[in-house]
ROLUM-523470 format. One record per residue: residue number from 1; x, y, z of N, C-alpha, C, CB in turn. Coordinates in steps of 0.02 Angstrom, whole numbers, plus 50000, padded with zeros to 5 digits. Glycine has a CB too. Layout:
BEGIN
NUM  X  Y  Z  X  Y  Z  X  Y  Z  X  Y  Z
...
***
This chain:
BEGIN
1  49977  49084  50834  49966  49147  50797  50029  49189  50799  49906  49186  50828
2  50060  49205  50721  50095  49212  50745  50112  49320  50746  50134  49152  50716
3  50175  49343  50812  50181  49403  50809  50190  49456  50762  50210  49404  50834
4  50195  49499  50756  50201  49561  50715  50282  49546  50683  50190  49642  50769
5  50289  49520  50638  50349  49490  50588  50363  49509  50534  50347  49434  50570
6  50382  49576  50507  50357  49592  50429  50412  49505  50397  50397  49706  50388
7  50355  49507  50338  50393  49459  50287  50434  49488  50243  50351  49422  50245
8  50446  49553  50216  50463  49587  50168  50548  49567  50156  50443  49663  50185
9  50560  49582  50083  50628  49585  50065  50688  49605  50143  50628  49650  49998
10  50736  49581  50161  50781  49594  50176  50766  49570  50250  50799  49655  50155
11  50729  49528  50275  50693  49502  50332  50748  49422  50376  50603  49475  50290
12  50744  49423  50411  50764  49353  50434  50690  49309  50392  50770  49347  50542
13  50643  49318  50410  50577  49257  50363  50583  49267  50319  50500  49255  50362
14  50561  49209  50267  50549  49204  50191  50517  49259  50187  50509  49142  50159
15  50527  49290  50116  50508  49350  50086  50444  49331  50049  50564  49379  50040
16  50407  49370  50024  50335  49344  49973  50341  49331  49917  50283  49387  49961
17  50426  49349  49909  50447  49336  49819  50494  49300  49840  50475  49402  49759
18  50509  49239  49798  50573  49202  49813  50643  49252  49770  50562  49111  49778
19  50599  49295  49727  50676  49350  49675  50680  49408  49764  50626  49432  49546
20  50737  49407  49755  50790  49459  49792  50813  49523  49759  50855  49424  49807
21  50753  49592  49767  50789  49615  49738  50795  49700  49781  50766  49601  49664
22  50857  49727  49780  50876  49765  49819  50849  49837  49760  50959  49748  49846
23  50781  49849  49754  50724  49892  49718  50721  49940  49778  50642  49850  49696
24  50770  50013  49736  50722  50085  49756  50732  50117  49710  50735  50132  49820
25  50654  50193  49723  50653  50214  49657  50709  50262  49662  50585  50243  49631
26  50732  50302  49592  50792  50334  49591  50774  50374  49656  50811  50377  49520
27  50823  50421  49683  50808  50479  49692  50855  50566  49699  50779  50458  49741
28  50804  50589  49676  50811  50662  49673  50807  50714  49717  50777  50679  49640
29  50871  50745  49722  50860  50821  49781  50795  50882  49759  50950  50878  49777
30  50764  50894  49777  50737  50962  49763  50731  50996  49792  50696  50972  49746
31  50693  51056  49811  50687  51105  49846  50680  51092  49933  50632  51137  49815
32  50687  51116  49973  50708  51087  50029  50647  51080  50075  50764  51124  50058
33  50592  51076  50036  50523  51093  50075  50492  50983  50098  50446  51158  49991
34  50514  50959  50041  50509  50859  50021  50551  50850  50082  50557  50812  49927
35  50597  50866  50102  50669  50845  50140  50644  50871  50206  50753  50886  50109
36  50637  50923  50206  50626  50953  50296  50538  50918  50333  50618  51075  50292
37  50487  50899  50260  50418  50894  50278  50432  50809  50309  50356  50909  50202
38  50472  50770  50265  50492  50695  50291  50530  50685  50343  50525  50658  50246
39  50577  50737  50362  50621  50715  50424  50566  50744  50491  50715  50761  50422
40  50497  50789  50489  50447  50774  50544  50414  50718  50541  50401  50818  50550
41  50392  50675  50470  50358  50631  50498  50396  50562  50518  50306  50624  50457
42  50464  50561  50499  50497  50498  50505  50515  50522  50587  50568  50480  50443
43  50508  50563  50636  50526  50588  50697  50476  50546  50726  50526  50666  50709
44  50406  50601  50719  50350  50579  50732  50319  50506  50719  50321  50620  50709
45  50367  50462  50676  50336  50381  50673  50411  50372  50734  50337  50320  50564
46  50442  50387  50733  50494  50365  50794  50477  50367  50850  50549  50399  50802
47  50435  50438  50859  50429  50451  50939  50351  50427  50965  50442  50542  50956
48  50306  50422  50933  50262  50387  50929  50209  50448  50931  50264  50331  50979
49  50204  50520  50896  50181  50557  50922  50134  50611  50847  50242  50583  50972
50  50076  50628  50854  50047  50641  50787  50079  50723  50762  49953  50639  50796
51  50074  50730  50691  50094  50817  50714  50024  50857  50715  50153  50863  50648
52  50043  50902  50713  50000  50969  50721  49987  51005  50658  50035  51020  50768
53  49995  51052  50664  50008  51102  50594  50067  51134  50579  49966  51158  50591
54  50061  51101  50500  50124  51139  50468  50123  51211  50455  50140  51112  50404
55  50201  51204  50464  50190  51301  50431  50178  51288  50320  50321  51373  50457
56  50146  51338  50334  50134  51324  50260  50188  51323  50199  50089  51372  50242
57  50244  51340  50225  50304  51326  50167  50321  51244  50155  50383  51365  50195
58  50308  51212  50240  50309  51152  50215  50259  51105  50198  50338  51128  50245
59  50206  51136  50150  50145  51102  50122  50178  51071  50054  50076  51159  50107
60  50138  51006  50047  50159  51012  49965  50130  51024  49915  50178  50969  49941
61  50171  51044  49870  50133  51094  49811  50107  51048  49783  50173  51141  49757
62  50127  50994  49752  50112  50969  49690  50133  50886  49701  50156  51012  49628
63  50119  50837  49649  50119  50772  49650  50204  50758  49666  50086  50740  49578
64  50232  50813  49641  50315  50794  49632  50350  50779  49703  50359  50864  49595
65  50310  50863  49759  50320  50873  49803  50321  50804  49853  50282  50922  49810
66  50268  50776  49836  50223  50736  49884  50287  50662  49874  50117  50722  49850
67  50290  50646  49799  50328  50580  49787  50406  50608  49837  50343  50559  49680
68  50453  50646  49816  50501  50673  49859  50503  50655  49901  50505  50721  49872
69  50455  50669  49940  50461  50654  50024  50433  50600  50041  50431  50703  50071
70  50390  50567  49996  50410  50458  50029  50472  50446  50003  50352  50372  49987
71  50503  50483  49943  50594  50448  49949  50626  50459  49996  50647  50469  49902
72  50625  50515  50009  50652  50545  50090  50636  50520  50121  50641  50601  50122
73  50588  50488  50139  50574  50460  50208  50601  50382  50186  50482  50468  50237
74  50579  50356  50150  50634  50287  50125  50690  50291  50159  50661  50283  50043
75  50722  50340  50123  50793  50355  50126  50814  50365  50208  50809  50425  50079
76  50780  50398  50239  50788  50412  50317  50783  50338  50359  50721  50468  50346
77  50740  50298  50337  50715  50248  50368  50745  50170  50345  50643  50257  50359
78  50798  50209  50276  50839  50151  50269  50799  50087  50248  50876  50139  50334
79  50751  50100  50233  50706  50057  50208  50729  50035  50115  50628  50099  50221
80  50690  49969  50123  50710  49906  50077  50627  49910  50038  50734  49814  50132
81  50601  49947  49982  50542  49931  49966  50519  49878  49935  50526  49968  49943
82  50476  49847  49957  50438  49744  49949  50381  49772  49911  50399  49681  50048
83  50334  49822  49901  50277  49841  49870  50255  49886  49861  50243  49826  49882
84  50206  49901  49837  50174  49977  49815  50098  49969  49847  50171  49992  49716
85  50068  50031  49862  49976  50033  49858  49981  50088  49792  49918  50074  49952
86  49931  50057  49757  49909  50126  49737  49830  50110  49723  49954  50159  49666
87  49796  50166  49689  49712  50185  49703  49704  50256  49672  49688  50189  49795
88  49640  50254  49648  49598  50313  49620  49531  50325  49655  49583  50301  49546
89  49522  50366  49649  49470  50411  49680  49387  50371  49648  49488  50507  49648
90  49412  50364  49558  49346  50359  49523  49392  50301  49476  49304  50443  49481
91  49330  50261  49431  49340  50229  49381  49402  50275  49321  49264  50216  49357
92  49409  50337  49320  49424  50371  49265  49473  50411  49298  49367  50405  49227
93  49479  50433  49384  49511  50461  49388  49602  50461  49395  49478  50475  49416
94  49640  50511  49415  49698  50507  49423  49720  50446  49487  49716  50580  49432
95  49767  50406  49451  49805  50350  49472  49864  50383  49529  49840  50310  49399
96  49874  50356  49587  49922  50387  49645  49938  50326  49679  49887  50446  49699
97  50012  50343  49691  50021  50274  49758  50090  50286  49799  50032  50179  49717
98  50087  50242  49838  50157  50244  49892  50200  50176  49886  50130  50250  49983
99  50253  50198  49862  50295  50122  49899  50282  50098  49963  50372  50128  49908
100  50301  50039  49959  50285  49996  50057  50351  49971  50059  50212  49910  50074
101  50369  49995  50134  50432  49967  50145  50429  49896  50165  50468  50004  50194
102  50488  49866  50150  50490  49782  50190  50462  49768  50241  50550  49757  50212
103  50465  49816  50303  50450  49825  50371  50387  49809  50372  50464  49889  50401
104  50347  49832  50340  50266  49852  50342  50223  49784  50279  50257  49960  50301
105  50259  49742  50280  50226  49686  50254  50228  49625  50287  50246  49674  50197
106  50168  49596  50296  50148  49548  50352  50107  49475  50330  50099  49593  50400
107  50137  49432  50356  50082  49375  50332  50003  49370  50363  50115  49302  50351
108  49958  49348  50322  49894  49337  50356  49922  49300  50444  49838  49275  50296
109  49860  49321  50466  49862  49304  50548  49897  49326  50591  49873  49250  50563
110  49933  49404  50573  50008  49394  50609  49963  49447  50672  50104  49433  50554
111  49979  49461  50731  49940  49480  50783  49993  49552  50795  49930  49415  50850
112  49952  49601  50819  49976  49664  50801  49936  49677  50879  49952  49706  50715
113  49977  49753  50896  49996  49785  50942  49950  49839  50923  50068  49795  50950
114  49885  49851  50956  49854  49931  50955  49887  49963  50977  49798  49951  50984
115  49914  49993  51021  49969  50036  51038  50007  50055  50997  50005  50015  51076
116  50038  50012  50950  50099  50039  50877  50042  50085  50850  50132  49961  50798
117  49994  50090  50845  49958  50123  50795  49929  50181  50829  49907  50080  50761
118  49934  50261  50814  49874  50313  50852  49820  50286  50808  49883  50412  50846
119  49804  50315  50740  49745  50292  50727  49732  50223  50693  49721  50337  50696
120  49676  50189  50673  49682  50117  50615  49605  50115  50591  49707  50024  50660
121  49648  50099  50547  49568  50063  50494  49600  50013  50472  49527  50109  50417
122  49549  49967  50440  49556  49924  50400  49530  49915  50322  49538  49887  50433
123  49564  49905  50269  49521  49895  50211  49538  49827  50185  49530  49950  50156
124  49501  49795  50121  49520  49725  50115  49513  49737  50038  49471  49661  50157
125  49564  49708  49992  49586  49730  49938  49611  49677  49905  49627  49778  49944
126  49624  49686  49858  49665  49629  49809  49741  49661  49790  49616  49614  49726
127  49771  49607  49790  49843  49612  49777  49854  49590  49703  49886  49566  49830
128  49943  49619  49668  49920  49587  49609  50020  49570  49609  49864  49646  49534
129  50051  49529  49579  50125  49518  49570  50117  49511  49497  50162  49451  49611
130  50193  49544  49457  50200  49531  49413  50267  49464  49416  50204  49595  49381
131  50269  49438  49349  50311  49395  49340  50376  49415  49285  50271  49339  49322
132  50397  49473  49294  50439  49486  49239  50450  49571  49272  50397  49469  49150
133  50514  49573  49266  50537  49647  49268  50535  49679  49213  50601  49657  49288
134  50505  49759  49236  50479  49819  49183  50541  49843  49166  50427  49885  49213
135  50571  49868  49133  50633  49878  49106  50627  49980  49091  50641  49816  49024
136  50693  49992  49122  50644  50071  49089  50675  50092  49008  50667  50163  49154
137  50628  50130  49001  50607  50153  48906  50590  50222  48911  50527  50109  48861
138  50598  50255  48846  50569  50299  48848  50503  50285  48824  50600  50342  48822
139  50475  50251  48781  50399  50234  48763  50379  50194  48836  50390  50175  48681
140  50317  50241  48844  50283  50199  48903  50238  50126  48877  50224  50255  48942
141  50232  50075  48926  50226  50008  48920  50131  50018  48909  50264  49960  48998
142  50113  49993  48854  50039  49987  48852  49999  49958  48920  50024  49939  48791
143  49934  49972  48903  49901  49924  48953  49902  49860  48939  49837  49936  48965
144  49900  49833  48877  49912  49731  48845  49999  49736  48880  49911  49707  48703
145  50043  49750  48885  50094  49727  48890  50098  49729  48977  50144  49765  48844
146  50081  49768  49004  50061  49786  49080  50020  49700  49108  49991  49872  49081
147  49976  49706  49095  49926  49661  49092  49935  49581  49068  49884  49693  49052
148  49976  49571  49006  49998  49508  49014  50058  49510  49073  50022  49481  48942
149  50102  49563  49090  50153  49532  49162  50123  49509  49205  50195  49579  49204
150  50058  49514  49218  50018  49476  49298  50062  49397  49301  49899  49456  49287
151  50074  49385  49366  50080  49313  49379  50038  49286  49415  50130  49295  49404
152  50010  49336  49477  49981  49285  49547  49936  49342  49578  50053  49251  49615
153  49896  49330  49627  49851  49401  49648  49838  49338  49726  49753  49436  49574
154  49820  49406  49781  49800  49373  49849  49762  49435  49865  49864  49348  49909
155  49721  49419  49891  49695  49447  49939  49709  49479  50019  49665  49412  49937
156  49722  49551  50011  49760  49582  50071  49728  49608  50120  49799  49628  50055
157  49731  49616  50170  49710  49678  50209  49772  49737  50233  49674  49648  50278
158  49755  49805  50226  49792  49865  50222  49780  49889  50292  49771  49917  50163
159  49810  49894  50353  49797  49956  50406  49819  50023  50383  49835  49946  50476
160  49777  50065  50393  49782  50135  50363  49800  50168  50454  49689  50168  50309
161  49824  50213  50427  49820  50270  50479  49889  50336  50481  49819  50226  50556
162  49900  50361  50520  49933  50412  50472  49973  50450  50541  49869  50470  50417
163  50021  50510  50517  50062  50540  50566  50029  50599  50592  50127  50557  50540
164  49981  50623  50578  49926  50696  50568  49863  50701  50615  49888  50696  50486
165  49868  50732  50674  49812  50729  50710  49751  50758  50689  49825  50751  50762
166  49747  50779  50615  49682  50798  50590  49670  50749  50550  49676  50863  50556
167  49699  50703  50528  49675  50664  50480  49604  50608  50503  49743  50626  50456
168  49561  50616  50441  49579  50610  50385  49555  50686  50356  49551  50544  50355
169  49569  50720  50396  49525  50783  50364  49590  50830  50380  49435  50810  50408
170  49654  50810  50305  49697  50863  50289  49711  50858  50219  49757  50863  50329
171  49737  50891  50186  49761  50880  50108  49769  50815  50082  49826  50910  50095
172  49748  50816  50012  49770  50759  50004  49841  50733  49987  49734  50743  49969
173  49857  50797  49960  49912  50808  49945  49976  50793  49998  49904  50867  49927
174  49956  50799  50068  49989  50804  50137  49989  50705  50149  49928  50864  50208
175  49926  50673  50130  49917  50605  50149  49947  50570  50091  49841  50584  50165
176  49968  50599  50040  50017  50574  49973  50080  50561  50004  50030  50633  49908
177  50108  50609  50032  50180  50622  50059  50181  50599  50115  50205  50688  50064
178  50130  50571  50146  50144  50529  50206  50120  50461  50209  50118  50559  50262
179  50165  50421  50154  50166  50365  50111  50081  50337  50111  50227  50306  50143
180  50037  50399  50080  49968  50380  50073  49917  50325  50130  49974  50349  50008
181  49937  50357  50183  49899  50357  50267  49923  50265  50269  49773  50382  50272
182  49992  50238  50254  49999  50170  50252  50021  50154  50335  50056  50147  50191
183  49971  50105  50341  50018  50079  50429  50046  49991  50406  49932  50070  50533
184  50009  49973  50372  50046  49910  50369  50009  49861  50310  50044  49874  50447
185  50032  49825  50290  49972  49756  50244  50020  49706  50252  49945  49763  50140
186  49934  49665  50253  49929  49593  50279  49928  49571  50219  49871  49569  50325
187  49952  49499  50195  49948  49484  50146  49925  49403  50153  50007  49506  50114
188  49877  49382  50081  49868  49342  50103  49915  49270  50070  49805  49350  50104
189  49895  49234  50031  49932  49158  50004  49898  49179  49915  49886  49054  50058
190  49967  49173  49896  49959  49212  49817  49945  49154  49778  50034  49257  49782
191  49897  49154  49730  49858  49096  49675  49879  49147  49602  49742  49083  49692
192  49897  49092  49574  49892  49115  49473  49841  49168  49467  49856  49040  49409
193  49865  49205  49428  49810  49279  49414  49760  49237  49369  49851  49366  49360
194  49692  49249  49349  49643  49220  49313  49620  49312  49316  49591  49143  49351
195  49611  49294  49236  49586  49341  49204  49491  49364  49196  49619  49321  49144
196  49492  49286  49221  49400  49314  49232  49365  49313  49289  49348  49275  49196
197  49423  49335  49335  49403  49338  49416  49364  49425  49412  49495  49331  49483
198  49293  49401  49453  49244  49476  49430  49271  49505  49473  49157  49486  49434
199  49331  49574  49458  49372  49633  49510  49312  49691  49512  49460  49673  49469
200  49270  49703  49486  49212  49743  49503  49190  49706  49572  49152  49742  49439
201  49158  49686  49561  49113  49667  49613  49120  49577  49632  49034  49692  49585
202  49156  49575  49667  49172  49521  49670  49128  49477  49759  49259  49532  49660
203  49137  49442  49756  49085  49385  49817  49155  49399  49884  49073  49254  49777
204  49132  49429  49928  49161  49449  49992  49133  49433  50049  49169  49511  49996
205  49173  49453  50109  49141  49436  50185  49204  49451  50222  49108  49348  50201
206  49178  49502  50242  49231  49535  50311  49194  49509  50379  49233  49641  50314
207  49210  49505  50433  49187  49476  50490  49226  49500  50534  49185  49408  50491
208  49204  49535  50601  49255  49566  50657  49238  49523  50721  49242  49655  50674
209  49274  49492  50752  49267  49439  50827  49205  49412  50809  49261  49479  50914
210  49192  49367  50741  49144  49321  50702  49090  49371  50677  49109  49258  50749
211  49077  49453  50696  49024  49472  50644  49031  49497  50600  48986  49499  50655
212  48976  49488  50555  48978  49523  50494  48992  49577  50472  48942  49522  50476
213  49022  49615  50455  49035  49691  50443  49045  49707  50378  49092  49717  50478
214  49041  49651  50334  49022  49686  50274  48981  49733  50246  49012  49658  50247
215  48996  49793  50227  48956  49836  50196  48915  49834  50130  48989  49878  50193
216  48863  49873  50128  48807  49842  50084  48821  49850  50022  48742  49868  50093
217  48891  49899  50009  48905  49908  49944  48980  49890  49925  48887  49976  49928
218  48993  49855  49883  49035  49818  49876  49087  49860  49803  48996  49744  49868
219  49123  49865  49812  49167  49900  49750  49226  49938  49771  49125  49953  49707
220  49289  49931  49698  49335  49980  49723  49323  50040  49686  49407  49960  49717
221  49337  50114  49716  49323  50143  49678  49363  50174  49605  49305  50171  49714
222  49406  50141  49594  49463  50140  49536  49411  50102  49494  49551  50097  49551
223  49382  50047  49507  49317  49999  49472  49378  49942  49464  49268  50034  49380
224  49378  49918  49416  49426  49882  49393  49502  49881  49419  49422  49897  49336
225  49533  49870  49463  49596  49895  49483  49648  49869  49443  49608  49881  49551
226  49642  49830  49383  49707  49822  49349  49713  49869  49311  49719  49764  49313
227  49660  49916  49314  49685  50006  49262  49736  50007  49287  49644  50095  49274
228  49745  50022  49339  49782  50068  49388  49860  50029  49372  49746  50063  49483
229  49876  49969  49339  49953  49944  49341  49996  49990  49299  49962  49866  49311
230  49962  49994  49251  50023  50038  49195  50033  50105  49227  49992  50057  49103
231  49987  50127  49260  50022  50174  49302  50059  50171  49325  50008  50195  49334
232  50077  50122  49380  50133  50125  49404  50188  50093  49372  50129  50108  49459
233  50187  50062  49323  50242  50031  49285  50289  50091  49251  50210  49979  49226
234  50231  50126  49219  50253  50196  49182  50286  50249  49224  50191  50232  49151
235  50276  50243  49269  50280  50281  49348  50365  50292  49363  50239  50219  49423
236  50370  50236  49348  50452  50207  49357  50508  50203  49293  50447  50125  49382
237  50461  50163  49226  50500  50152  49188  50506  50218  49146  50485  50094  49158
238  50469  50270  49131  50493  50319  49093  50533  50363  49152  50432  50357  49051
239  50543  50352  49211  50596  50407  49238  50673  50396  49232  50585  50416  49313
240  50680  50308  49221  50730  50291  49203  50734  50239  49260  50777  50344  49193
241  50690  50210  49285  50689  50161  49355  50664  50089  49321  50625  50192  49427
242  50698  50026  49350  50659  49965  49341  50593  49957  49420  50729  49893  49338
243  50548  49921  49357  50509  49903  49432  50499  49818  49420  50416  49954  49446
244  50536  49794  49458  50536  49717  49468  50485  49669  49489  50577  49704  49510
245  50514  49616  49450  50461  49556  49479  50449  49561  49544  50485  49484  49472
246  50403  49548  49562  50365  49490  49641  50370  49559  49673  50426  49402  49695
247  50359  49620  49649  50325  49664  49707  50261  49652  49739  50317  49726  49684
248  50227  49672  49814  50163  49652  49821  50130  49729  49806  50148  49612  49900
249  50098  49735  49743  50061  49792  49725  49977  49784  49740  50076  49803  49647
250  49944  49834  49805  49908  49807  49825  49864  49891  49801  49924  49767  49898
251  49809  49866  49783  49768  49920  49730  49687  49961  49746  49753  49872  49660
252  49695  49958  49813  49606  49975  49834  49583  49938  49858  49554  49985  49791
253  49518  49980  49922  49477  49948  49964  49415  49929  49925  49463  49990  50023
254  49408  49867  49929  49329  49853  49903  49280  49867  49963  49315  49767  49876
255  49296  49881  50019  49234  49881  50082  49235  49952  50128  49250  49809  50145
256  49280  49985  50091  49280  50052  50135  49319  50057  50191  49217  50067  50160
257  49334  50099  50236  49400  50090  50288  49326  50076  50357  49475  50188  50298
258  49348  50038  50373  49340  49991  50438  49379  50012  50506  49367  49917  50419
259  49337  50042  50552  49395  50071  50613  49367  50012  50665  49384  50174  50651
260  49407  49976  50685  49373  49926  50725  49378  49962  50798  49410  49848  50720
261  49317  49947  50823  49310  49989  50911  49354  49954  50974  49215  49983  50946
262  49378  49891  50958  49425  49860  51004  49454  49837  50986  49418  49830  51042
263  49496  49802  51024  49530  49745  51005  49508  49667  50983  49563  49741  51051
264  49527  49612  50931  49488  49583  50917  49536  49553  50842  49418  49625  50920
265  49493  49502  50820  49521  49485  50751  49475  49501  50683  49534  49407  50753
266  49501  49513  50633  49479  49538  50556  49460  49458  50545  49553  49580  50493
267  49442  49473  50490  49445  49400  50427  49397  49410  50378  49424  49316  50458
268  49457  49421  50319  49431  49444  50258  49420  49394  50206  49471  49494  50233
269  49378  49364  50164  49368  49304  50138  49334  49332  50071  49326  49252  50186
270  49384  49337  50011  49358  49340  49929  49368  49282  49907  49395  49390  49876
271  49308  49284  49876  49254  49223  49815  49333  49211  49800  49180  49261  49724
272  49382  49136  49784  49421  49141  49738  49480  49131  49753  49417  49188  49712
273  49492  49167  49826  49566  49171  49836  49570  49166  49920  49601  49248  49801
274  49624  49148  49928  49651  49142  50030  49617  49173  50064  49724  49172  50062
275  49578  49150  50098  49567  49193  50157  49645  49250  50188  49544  49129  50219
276  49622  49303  50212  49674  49366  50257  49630  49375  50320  49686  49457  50211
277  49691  49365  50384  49670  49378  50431  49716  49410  50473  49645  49333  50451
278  49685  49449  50542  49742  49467  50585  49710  49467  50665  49776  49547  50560
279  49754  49491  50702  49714  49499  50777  49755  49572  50814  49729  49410  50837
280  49711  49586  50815  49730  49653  50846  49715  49657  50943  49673  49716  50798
281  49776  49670  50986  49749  49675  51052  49771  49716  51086  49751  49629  51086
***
């Protein structure tokens, strides 16, 4: 079994994409509230320690605020981004996500350290890779042109957890800018995308030290999670950014966040595609 190894771009291990590509999004100075709110939490992932409360100048205002300061924190952390999460609230609602640094991408089984983590959950999700780089435009890329780039999809698991000793009960706006409560994803063994794989409600089975823990209701709440691509394609290409092949863009929990009470192993198994697993001790 093997240790806590990210696979991501710029790694001694094979990467999840055999393309190499040295992908970040532009970035922009703004007001000094993105810059001062990221250099506490990139401290606080250093020192191993949650924060408290902000003073309210360094809240963020707005979506702009929030993106800012995961570049900042990129940028602080010298990080190489391998993928994106993103997710909606509702079938209809507003589309949001975080880059994932290289660091924080992991093969199924890889065995992880409770201690690295104050808090964790688990969710189990589908992944999706495109096969072709988005080029930027000023016309944003339809959903048919989004949608034929699919190449391959796996099945992931996401550890959530965050820098904020109130969470999950702080802004959302605050868990945007703190690369959207990401601790790590597992990824699993990527298969050809098939277009009539049921992403509603699809045939699952989560299991914790062999039990069952699947929940009785099964769904992401985006519904469909290939809405959610042209978002982020558009995300990038109308600012003037490429977003490249073989990112791992991983899109919502179908089972809800999962806090496991000990230590122990996951194993997430969708109708279709690789089993994802890990061991936590």
């Amino acid at each position: 079994m093997p240790d806590a190894q990210p696979i991501g771009r710029n790694r001694s291990r094979k990467p999840l994409s055999s393309q190499d590509h040295p992908y970040q999004e532009q970035h922009v100075t703004t007001r000094p509230a993105p810059l001062q709110l990221a250099h506490l939490i990139v401290d606080a992932q250093r020192d191993g320690r949650e924060l408290e409360q902000l003073a309210p100048e360094l809240m963020p205002k707005d979506f702009a605020d929030a993106y800012q300061t995961q570049q900042e924190i990129l940028r602080l952390l010298d990080a190489t981004v391998a993928g994106w999460k993103i997710g909606s609230k509702s079938p209809t609602g507003h589309t949001q996500g975080s880059p994932l640094p290289s660091e924080c991408l992991f093969a199924s089984s890889t065995h992880f350290d409770r201690a690295d983590f104050g808090k964790m959950g688990f969710e189990l999700e589908i992944a999706f890779r495109f096969g072709r780089d988005f080029l930027p435009r000023a016309q944003p890329y339809s959903p048919d042109e989004v949608l034929n780039g699919i190449e391959s999809m796996a099945s992931t698991v996401e550890i959530v957890t965050s820098h904020f000793a109130k969470w999950p009960n702080i802004e959302p706006l605050l868990q945007l800018s703190d690369m959207l409560n990401h601790g790590a994803l597992i990824v699993g063994e990527f298969v050809p995308f098939n277009p009539e794989f049921d992403f509603l409600k699809p045939a699952l089975k989560l299991t914790f030290d062999g039990q069952d823990i699947t929940p009785t209701t099964i769904g992401n709440p985006a519904g469909d999670p290939r809405r959610l691509l042209p978002w982020l394609v558009n995300h990038h290409t109308t600012q003037g950014s490429t977003l490249p092949a073989g990112l791992v863009i991983t899109t919502g929990t179908y089972t809800g966040v999962y806090n496991p009470p000990r230590a122990g192993r996951l194993v997430g198994q969708i109708e279709g595609l690789p089993t994802v697993a890990l061991t936590v001790s």
